[in-house]
C-alpha positions in Angstrom: 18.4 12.5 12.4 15.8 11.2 10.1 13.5 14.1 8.7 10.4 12.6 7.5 9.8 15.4 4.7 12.6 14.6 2.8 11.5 14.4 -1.1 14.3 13.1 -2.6 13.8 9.4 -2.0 16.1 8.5 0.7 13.7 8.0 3.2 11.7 5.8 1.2 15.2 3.8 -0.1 15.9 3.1 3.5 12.3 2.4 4.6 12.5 -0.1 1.1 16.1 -1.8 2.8 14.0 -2.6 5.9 10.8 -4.2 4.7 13.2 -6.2 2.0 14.4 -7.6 5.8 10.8 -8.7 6.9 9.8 -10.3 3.3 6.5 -9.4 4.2 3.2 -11.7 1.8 1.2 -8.8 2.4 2.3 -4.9 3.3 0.1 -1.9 3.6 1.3 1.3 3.6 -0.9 4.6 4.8 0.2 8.2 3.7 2.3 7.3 0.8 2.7 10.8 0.0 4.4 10.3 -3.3 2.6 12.9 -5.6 3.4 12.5 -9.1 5.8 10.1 -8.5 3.2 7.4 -7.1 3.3 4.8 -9.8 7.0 4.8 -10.2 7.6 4.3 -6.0 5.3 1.9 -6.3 6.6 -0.2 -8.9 10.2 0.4 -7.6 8.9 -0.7 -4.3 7.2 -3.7 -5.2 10.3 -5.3 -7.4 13.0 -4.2 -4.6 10.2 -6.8 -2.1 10.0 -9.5 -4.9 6.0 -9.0 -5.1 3.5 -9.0 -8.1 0.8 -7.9 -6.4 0.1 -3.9 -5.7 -2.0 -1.4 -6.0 -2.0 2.3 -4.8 -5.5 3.8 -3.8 -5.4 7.6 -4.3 -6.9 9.3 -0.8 -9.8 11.8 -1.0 -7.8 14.5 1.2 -3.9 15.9 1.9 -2.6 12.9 -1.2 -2.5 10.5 2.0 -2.8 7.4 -0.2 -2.6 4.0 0.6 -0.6 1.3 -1.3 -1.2 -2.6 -0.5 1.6 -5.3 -1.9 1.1 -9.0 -2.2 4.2 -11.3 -2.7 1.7 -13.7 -4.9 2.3 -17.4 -5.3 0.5 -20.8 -5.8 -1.3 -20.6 -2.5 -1.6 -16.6 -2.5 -3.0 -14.5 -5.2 -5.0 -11.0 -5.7 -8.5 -11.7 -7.0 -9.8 -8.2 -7.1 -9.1 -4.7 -5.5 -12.7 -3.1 -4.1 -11.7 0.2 -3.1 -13.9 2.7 -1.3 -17.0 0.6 -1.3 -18.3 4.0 0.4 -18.8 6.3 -2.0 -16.3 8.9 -0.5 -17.6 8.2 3.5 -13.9 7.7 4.3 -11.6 10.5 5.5 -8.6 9.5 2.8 -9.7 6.1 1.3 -10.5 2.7 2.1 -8.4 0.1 0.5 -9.5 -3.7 -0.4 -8.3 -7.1 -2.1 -9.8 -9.6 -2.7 -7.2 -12.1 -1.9 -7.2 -16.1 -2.0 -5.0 -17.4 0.5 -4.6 -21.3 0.9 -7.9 -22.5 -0.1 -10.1 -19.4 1.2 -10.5 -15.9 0.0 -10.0 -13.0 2.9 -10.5 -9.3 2.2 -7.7 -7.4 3.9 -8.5 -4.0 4.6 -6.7 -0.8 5.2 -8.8 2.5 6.3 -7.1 5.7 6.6 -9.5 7.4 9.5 -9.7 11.7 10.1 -7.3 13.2 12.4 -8.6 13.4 15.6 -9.1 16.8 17.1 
């Protein structure tokens, strides 16, 4: 049974072997709880997918952060990241890219809302 608070990377190799699967030009991710090791999952993540583009935006709350990955190529490419535009309004974080995307420029946008209670 998988057991979602497993720390020693397994969960995160096998979530990796799926999403290589999908070869996804644009993957968000919400709660990437990976502490300390954040940069390093990151950049394992992103060359195990094949992409250039990432960037993981630290949350305000619980270390819920969000990580956004671009496969970047002649027609797609990161232009900027504008994070948290709202000067700590959000719950964890918002995330944004700038991205340019055959001819136009789109802002994809990940927000991480408070748990409802």
């Amino acid at each position: 049974m998988d057991d979602p608070y497993r720390t020693d990377g397994t969960r995160l190799e096998e979530q990796t072997a799926l999403l290589t699967r999908q070869h996804c030009d644009l993957l968000v991710l919400q709660e990437c709880k990976w502490d300390k090791f954040g940069s390093r999952r990151l950049n394992d993540l992103a060359a195990a997918l094949g992409v250039t583009g990432r960037v993981l935006v630290p949350s305000q709350r619980y270390g819920c952060d969000l990580a956004m990955l671009v496969r970047e190529t002649d027609r797609l490419r990161v232009l900027e990241e504008r994070h948290d535009r709202s000067s700590g309004a959000f719950w964890h974080t918002l995330a944004v890219l700038r991205i340019h995307v055959g001819g136009e420029c789109v802002d994809p946008v990940r927000v991480c809302r408070p748990p409802r209670g």
